[in-house]
C-alpha positions in Angstrom: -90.2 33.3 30.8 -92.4 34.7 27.9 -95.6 36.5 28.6 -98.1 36.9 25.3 -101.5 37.3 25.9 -103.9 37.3 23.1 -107.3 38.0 21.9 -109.6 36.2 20.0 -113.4 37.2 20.0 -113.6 39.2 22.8 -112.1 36.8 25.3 -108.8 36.4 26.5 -106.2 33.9 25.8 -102.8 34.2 28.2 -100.2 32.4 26.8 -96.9 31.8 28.4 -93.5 29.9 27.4 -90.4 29.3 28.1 -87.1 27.7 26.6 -86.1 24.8 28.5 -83.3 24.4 26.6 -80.8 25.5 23.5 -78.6 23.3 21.2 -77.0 24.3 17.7 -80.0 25.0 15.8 -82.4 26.2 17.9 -84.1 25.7 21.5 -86.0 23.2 23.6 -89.4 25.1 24.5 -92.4 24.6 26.9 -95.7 26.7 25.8 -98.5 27.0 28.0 -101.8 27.8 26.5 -104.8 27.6 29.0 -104.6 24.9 31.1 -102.7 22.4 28.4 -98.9 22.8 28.5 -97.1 22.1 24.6 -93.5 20.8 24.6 -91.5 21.1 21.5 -88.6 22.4 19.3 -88.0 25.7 18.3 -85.3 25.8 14.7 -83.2 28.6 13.8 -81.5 27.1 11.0 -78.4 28.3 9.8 -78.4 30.5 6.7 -75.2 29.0 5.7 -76.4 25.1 5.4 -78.9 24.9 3.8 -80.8 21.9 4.5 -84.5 20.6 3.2 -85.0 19.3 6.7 -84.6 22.3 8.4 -86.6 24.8 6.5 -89.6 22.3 6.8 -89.5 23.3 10.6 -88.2 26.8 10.1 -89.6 29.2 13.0 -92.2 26.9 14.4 -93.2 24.2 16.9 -92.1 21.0 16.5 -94.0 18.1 18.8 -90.9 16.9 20.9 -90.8 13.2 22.6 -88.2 12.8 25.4 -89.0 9.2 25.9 -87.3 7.8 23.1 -83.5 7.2 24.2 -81.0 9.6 21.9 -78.2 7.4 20.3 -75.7 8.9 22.3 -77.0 8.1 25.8 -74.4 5.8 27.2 -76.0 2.5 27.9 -74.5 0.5 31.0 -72.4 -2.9 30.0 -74.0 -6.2 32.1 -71.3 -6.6 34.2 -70.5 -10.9 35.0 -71.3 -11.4 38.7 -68.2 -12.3 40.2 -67.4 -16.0 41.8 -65.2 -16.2 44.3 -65.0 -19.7 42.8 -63.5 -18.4 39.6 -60.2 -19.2 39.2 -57.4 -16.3 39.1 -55.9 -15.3 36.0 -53.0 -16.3 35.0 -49.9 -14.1 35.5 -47.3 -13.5 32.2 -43.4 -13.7 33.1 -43.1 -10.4 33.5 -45.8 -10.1 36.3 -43.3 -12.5 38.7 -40.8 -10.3 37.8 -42.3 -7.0 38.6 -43.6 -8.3 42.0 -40.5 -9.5 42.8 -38.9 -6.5 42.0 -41.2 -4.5 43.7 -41.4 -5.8 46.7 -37.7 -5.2 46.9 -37.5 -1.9 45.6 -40.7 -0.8 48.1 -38.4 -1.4 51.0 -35.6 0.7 49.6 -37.4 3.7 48.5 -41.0 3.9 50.3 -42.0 6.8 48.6 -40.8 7.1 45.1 -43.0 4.3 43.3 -43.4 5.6 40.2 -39.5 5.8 39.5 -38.7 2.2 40.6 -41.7 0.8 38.7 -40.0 2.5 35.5 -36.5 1.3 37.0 -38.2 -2.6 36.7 -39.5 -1.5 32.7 -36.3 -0.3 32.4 -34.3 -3.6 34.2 -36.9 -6.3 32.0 -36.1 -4.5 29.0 -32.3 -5.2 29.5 -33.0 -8.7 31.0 -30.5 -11.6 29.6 -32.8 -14.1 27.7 -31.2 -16.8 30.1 -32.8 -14.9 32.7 -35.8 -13.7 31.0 -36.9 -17.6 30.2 -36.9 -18.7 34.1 -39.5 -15.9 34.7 -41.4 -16.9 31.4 -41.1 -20.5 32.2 -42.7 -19.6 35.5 -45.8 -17.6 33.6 -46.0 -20.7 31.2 -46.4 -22.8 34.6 -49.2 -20.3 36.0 -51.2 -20.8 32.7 -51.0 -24.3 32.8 -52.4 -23.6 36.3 -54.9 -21.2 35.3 -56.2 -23.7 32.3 -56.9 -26.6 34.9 -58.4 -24.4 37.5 -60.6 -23.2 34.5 -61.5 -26.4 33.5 -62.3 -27.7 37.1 -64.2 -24.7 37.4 -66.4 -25.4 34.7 -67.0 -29.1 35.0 -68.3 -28.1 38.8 -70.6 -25.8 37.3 -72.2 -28.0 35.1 -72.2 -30.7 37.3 -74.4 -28.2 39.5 -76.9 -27.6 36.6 -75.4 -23.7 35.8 -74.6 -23.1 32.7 
């Protein structure tokens, strides 16, 4: 906290501040004069870069309004609200064969999950393409699935007025 005290025709002015705050150029201050309370920016431009911007400001108090959202606050995404009704995704070929494998492989070795979930990668990867299509002929099938459901879905939905 900063303490000035001042005099102007013989009566006395105390004045106190304080910095709030400090970023690359300078600081957030508060400034307390009488009663009323100033908030604002204090620039310490850097002698390096020089800038027209920030010699207008040089040493001084800038007027600083917090209510104005920065463009780098994060901004929260509207989430859907989730229907139980919704239909579930649809699962690729290789999602039947990892649970298949997994469920397996859990039994075998309880407690070393990362290495058999690489041993599936691994065991997908080296798949004959014989074997490979009856899993992707099975994800084909759960799409098919999915795209009904979907549609069912959505003709309910209207039928009930939501859009």
């Amino acid at each position: 906290m900063l303490l000035s005290v001042l005099c102007t025709d013989a009566s006395l002015l105390i004045v106190e501040g304080a910095i709030d705050g400090k970023f690359d150029c300078g600081y957030l201050v508060s400034v307390k004069i009488g009663a009323e309370v100033l908030r604002g920016v204090l620039y310490h431009p850097d002698s390096s870069a020089p800038t027209s911007r920030v010699h207008q400001y040089e040493n001084g108090i800038v007027p600083f309004n917090n209510n104005k959202p920065s463009s780098c606050v994060r901004r929260r995404k509207n989430k859907r609200r989730w229907d139980p009704n919704y239909p579930m995704a649809n699962r690729s070929g290789y999602n039947f064969f990892f649970a298949e494998k997994h469920y397996k492989l859990k039994e075998l070795y309880p407690n070393r999950e990362r290495e058999f979930t690489k041993m599936i990668g691994q065991s997908w990867n080296s798949l004959s393409s014989e074997k490979r299509m009856v899993y992707q002929n099975i994800g084909l099938k759960d799409k098919e699935r999915y795209k009904r459901e979907l549609k069912e879905y959505k003709e309910k939905m209207v039928q009930a007025g939501h859009p």
